[in-house]
N, C-alpha and C positions, 0 to 999 in steps of 0.2 A: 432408445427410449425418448419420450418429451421432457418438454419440461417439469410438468408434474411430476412423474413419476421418476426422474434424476432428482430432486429435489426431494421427494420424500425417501430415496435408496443412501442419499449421501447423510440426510440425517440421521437416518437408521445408524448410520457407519459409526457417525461424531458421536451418538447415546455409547456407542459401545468403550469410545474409549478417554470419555470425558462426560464430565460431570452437565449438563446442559440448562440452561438457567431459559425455563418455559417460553415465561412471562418475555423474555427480549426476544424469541424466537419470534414470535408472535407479532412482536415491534417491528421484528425483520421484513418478514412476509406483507404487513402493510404497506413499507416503506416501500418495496419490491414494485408496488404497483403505481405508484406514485410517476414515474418515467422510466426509461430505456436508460439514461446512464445511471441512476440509482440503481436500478436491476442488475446491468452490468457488475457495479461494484458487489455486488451483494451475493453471487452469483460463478464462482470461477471454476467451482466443482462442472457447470455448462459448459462455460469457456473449454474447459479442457478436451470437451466431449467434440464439442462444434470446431475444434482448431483442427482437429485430422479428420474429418469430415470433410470439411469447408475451406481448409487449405491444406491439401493433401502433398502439393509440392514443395511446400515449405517444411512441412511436419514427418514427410521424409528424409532431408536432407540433416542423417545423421554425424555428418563432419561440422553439422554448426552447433550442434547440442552444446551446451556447458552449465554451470550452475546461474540458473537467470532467476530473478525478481518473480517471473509468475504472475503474479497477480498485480500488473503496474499497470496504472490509470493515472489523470490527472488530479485526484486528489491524494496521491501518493506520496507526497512531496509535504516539508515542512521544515521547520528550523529549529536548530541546541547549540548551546555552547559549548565549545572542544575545551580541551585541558588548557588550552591559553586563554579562556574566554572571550575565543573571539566567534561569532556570529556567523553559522555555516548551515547552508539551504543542499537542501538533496532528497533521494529518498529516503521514507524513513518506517517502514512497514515491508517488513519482508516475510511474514507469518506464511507465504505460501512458495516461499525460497523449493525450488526441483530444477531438476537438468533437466533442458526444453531446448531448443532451437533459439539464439540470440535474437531471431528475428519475430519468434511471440514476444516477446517483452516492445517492442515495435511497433506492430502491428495492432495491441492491443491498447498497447500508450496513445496511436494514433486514433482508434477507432474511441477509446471512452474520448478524447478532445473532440472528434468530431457529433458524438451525441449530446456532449455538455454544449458544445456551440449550436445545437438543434440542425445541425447541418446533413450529415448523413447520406438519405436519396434525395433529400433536395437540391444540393451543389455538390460537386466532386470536392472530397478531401484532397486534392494534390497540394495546396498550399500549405498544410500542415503536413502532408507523409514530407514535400520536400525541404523542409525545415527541421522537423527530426531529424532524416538524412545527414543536414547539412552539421546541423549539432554533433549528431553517432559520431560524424567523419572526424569532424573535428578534436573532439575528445581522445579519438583513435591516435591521431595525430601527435597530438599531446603528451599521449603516456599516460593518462589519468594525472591530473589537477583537483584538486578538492576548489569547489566555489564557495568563497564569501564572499557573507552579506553584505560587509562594509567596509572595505577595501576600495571601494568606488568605481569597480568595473562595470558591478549590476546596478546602478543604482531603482529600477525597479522593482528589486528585492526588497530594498526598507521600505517601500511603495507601498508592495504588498504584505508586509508585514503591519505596515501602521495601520491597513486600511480594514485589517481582519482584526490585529490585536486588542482587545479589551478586558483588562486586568480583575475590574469588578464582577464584569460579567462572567470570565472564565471560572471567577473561584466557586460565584453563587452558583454554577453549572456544577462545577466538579464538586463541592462539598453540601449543597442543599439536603437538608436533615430527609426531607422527603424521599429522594430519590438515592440517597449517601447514607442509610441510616449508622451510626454508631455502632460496632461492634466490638465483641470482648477478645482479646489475644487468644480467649480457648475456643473461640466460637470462628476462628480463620483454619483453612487445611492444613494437615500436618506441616511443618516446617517451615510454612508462611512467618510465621513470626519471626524468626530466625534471620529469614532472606531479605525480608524488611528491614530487622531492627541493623542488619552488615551493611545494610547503604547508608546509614545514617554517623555521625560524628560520635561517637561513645557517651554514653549517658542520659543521653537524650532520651525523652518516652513518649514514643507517636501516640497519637488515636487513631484508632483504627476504625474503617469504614467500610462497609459492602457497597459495590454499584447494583443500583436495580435496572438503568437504565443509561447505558454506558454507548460515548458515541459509537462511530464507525460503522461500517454495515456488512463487509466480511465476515469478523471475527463476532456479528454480534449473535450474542447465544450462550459463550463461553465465560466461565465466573473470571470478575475481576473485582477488585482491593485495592484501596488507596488508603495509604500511611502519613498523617503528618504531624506535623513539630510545628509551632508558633504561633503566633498569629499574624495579623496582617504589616506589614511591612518587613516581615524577618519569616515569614515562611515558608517550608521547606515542605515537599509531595512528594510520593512514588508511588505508581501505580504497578498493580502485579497482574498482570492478562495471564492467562490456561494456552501454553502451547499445544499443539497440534501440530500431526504431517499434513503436508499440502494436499489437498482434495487431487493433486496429480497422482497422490498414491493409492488413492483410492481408487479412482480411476484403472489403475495399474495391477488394483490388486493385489498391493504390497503393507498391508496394513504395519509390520512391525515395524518401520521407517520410521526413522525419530524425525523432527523437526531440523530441516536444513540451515536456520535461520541464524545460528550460532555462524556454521562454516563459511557463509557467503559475507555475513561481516566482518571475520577474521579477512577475508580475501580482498576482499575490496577495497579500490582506490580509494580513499577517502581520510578526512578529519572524524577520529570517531568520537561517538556523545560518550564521555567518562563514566558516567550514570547508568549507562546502560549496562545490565549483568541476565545472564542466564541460568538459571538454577535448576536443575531438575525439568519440571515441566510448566516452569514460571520462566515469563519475560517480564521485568522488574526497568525502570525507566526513570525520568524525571519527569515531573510535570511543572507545568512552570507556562506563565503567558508567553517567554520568549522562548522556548523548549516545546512548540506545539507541531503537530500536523494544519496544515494550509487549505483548508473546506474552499471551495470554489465561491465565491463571494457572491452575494444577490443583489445587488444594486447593478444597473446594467454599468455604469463607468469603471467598478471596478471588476466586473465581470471581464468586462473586455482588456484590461489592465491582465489579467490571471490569464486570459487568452492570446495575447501580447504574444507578436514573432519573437521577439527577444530571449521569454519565457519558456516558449516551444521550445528553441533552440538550444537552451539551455536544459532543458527536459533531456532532451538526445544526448546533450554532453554526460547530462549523470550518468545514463542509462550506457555509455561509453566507461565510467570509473568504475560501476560494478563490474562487469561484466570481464574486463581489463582482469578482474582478481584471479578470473580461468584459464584465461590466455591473451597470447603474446599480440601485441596492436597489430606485428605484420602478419599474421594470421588472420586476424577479423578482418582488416582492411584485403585481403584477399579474398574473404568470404563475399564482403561487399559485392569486389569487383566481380566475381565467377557468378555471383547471382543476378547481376545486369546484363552480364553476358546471354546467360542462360536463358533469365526467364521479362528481361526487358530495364528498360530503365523505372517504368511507372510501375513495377513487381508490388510496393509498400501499397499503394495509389489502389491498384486492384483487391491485393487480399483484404486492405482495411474499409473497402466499400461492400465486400461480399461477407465478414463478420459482423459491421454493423448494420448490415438487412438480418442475416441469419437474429443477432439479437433483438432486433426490433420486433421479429415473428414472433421470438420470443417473450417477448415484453406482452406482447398482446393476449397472444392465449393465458398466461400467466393473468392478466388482470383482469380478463374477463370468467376467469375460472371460477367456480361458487365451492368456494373454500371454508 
């Protein structure tokens, strides 16, 4: 099928087994057309279609399966503080957690970097597949390390946090009466209140809030809540997103699959956000200016800062500490090697120039479509 017509089958799917909030669907679909890596992100139920399609010797090679990320791009990535409060960047969006080939999580990491750099068919991506590369390998190497922020190895990292974070502005975002209107504890889905009111210190009595208009471009469609306590300089958030199985299961044709997104955080190498809890079919979180996901910055200096080898490489590293949660380093470091053997050294280099033509087709018919 096209694009359209995967786009209106997978909706069908999400009506059947979640509540679906119009009005942002609607936000999605404009947003969609706006560029090729906004599409991309917006869009993985495709991804999934075009990945054994479009790289069929990758999407066969069932010895590399294990529980992967799925939907990783470069705006995948963000920063919380762990149980020692210290300052830890990685992914942090795994709503479409499925057992995939380690080397989609790759391949797709590489290809949204080379659409957000507008790069694509216009220069070869080998300098980002071989920087991922060099990160994956590395990570591999390591054992899975959790990276902080400020420890002083990244220092990039407070870079890119200073250069995005804005405290005033995050809150008037997240809480603006327009878009956040006010709502009553009876007026939240069952047992919302409940999984709210267990994150918070005892005693405490949030307000509660509906998103009309809630970031991210995945998951947008789906109800989400936000809970808070205080006011400005002592305040405290949690937002409640609608899980879902990854659009792979639809795909697959396995609708009763619950959401993977618990197992893969249990697995994985990392420092984990305290905050974060899973309840039923709620993912519950912190919100917070230093607790954010990391949007690709719009001023070109710090564009290119988010773009940064350093960055990249450290992208690969993450994508190294999940993945680590399935299997053993000399395992994937042999996957590596067998698949350079196999299928070449530039293998990354190839598949992430023939996904990001396949999405760009897509991109197009998509925006030129009278919807």
């Amino acid at each position: 099928m096209n694009i359209i017509a995967a786009t209106s089958a997978y909706e069908a799917w999400l009506r059947e087994i979640t509540d679906v909030q119009e009005r942002a669907l609607k936000k999605k679909h404009a947003m969609m057309r706006e560029g090729p890596f906004p599409f991309l992100r917006a869009t993985f139920y495709r991804w999934v279609e075009l990945w054994e399609k479009t790289c069929p010797e990758l999407h066969s090679r069932d010895e590399d399966v294990l529980l992967a990320v799925g939907d990783l791009h470069l705006e995948n990535f963000g920063m919380w503080l762990d149980s020692r409060r210290r300052l830890v960047w990685g992914i942090n969006d795994f709503d479409e957690a499925c057992e995939m080939p380690f080397t989609n999580d790759l391949v797709r990491l590489a290809a949204s970097i080379a659409l957000a750099a507008d790069v694509g068919t216009r220069r070869r991506p080998v300098p980002v597949s071989q920087l991922l590369l060099t990160g994956y390998r590395e990570g591999l190497e390591a054992g899975g390390v959790p990276i902080l922020a400020e420890n002083g190895s990244h220092p990039e990292l407070k870079d890119l946090l200073a250069a995005v974070k804005e405290p005033e502005k995050f809150w008037k975002k997240k809480l603006g009466a327009r878009n956040n209107p006010q709502v009553d504890a009876g007026d939240l889905p069952r047992r919302l209140k409940d999984i709210f009111d267990a994150s918070f210190s005892r005693g405490v009595n949030p307000q509660y809030r509906a998103q009309r208009a809630p970031g991210g471009l995945g998951s947008l469609g789906r109800r989400r809540f936000t809970a808070v306590v205080g006011k400005a300089g002592t305040r405290e958030a949690r937002e409640a997103k609608a899980l879902v199985p990854s659009a792979f299961y639809w795909r697959e044709k396995r609708a009763g699959m619950p959401s993977q997104l618990g197992t893969l955080l249990q697995r994985a190498i990392r420092s984990p956000d305290p905050f974060l809890q899973i309840h039923d079919r709620w993912l519950v979180r912190r919100i917070a200016p230093d607790a954010v996901k990391i949007d690709l910055p719009k001023t070109k200096n710090q564009r290119r800062l988010a773009l940064s080898s350093n960055l990249v490489r450290l992208m690969g590293f993450e994508a190294a500490n999940i993945h680590l949660g399935s299997r053993a380093p000399e395992e994937l470091l042999q996957s590596l090697d067998k698949l350079g053997r196999k299928l070449g050294s530039r293998w990354l280099e190839h598949a992430t120039a023939r996904m990001v033509a396949a999405t760009r087709r897509d991109h197009v018919m998509w925006r030129d479509a009278k919807m």
